[in-house]
DOPADO-291757 format. One record per residue: x, y, z of N, C-alpha, C, O, CB in turn. Coordinates in steps of 0.1 Angstrom, whole numbers, plus 5000, padded with zeros to 4 digits. Glycine has a CB too. Example, Ala and Ser with C-alpha at 12.3 -4.5 7.8 and 13.67 -1.06 7.14 Angstrom:
2
513249435078512349555078513249675078514249675085511349555090;512849785071513749895071512950005079513450115080514149945057;
//
This chain:
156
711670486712711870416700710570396693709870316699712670286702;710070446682709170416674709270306664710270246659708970526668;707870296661707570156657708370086644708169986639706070146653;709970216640710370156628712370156633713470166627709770266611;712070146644713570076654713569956650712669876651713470076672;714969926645715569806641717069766647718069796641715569806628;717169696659717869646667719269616659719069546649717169536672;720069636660721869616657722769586662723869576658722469686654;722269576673723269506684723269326688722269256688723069586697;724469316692724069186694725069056683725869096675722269196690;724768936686725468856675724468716669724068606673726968806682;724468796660723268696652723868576650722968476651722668746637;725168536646725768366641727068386648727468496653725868326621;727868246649728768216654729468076652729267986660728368236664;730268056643731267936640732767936650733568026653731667946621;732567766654733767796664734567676656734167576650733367756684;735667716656736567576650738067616656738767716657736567576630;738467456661739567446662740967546664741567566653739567376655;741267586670742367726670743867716665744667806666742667766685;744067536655744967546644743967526636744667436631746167456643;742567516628741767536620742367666609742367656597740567556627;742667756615743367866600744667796592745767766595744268036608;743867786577745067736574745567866566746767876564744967606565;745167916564745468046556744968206560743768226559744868026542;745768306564744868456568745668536564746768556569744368496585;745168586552745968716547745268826550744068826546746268716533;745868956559745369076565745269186555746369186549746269116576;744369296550745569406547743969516553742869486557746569426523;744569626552744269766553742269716552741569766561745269876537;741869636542740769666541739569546553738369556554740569676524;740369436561740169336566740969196563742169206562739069336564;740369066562741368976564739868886557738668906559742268946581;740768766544740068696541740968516548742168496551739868746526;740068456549740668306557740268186553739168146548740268296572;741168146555740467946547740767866561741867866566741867836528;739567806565739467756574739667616572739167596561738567796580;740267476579740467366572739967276584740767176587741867346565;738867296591737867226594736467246594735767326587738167206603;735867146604734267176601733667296613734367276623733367016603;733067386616732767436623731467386635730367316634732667526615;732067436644730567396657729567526657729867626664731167376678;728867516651727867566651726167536658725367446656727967586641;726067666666724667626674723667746673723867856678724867586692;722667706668721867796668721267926681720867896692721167726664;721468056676721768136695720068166692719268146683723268356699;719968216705718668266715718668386706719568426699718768296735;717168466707717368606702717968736710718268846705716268646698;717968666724718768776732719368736738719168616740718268846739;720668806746721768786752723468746748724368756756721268706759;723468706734724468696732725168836726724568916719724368586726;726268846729727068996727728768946723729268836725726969116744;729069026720730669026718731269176721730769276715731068986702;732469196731733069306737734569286734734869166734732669326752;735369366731736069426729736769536740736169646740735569456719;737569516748738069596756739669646753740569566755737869546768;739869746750741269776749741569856766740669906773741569896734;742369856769743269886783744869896784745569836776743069766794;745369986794746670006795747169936807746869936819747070146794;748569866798749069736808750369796810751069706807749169556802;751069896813752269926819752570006804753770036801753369786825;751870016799752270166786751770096771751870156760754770226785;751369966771751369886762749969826760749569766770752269786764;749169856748747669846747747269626748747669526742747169936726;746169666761745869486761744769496754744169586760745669376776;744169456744742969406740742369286745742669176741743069406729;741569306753740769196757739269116747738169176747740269266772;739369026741737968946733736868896742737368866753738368796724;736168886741734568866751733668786747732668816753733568996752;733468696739732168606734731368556744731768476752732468486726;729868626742728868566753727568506744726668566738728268696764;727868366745727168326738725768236751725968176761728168246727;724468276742723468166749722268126740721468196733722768236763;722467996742721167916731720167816739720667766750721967796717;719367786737718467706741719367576742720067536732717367706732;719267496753719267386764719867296745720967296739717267336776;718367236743718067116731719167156719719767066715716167126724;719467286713719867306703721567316711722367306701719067426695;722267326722723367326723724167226727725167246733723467406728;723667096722724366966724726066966726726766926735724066876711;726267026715727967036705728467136716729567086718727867126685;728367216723729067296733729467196749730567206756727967436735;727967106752728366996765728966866759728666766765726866946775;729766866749730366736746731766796753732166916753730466666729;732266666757733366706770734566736761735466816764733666566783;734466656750735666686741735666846733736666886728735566556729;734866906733734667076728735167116742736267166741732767146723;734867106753734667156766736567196768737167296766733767016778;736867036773738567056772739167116757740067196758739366876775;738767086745739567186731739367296738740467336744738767206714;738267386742737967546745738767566755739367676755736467596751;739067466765739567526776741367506775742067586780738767456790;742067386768743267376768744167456757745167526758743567246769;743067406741743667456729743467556724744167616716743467396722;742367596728741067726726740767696710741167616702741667946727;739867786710739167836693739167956686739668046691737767826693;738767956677738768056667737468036664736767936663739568036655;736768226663735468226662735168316647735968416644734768276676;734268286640733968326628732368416632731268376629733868176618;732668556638731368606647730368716637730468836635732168706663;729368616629728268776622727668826634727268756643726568736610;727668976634727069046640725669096635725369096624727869126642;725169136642723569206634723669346630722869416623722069206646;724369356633724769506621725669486605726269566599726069616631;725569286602725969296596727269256593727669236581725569356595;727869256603729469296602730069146604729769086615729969416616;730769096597731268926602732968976607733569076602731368786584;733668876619734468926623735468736627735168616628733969056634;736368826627737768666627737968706645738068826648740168706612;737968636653738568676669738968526672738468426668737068736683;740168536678740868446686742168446674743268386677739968296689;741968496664743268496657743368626650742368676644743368376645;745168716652745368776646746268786638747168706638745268836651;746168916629748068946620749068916630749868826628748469136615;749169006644750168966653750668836661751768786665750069046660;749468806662750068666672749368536669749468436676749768676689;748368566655748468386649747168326657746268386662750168276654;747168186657746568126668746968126680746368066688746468016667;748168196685749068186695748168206708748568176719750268286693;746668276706746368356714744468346712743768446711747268496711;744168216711742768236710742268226718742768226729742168186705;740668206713739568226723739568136734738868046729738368226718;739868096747739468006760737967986765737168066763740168066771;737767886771737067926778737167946794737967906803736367866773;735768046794735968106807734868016818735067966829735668276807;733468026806732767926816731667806809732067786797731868016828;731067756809729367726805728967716814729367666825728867606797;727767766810726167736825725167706819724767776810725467876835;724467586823723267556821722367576833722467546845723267446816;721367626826720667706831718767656828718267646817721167856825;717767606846716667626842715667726835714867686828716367596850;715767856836715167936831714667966845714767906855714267896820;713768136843713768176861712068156855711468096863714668396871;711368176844709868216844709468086841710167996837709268336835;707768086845707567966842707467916825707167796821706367936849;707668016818707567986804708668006795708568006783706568076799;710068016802711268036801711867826798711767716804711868146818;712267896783713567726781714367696790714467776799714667716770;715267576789716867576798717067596787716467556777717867446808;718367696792719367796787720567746793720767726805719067936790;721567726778723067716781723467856772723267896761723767556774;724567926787725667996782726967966779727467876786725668086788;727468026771729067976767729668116768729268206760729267896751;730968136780731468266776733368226773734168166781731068396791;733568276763735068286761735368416757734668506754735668196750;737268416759737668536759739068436757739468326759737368646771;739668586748741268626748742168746748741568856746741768586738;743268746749743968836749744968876737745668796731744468826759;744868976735745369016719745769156719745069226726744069006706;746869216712747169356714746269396701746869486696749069406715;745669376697744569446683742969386689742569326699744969356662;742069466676740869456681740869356669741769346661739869576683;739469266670739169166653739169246645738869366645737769076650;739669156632739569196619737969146613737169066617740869116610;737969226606736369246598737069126586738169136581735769466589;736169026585736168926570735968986560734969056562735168806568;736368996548735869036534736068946525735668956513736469166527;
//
């Protein structure tokens, strides 16, 4: 890679809100626009390691799409993820994530045309983390996931 490589992978921002937070999502052909009717948890991420995957798979003839958010920020800036009350929402009610990508691309996950909030994002884990070098922050990760027969819709 020469000196005018510009990185695109990855997920530059990330709003989590409540998984009845959609009050409104109309889909069509070109993406999905949404009115969200709360406040969003937002935490500023690290410049590396956070990703979002997408897995489609065959479950007895019938496409599972699997959602993936791996999120990791610095220790100090991720207060709003170790409050116990976010902790149990992620894990009983789940969320809806509002995911920019660094290519640019903003995306709706944990809610679709087919199944609504019926089917959002959980969580799977958080870890806080010393750092392994001696010049390494504590690092908190956050990973959630859901299950959905589509992939996210692109916001417009």
């Amino acid at each position: 890679m020469g000196p005018n490589y510009k990185a695109v992978g990855g997920v530059e921002r990330v709003a989590l809100y409540p998984a009845e937070a959609v009050e409104e999502a109309l889909f069509s052909s070109e993406g999905c626009e949404v009115t969200l009717a709360a406040s969003p948890i937002e935490v500023e991420l690290l410049d590396d390691g956070s990703h979002y995957e997408e897995e489609a798979t065959n479950r007895d003839g019938a496409t599972l799409v699997t959602h993936r958010l791996h999120l990791v920020a610095d220790r100090s800036s991720a207060e709003r993820w170790l409050e116990q009350d976010f902790l149990e929402r992620a894990a009983v009610e789940g969320v809806v994530a509002v995911v920019t990508l660094c290519d640019g691309r903003t995306l709706l996950v944990g809610y679709s045309a087919h199944f609504g909030n019926e089917q959002p994002l959980l969580l799977d884990s958080l870890t806080s983390s010393s750092g392994e070098g001696a010049h390494d922050s504590p690092r908190v990760t956050l990973q959630l996931h859901s299950h959905d027969t589509e992939f996210s819709t692109e916001l417009i």
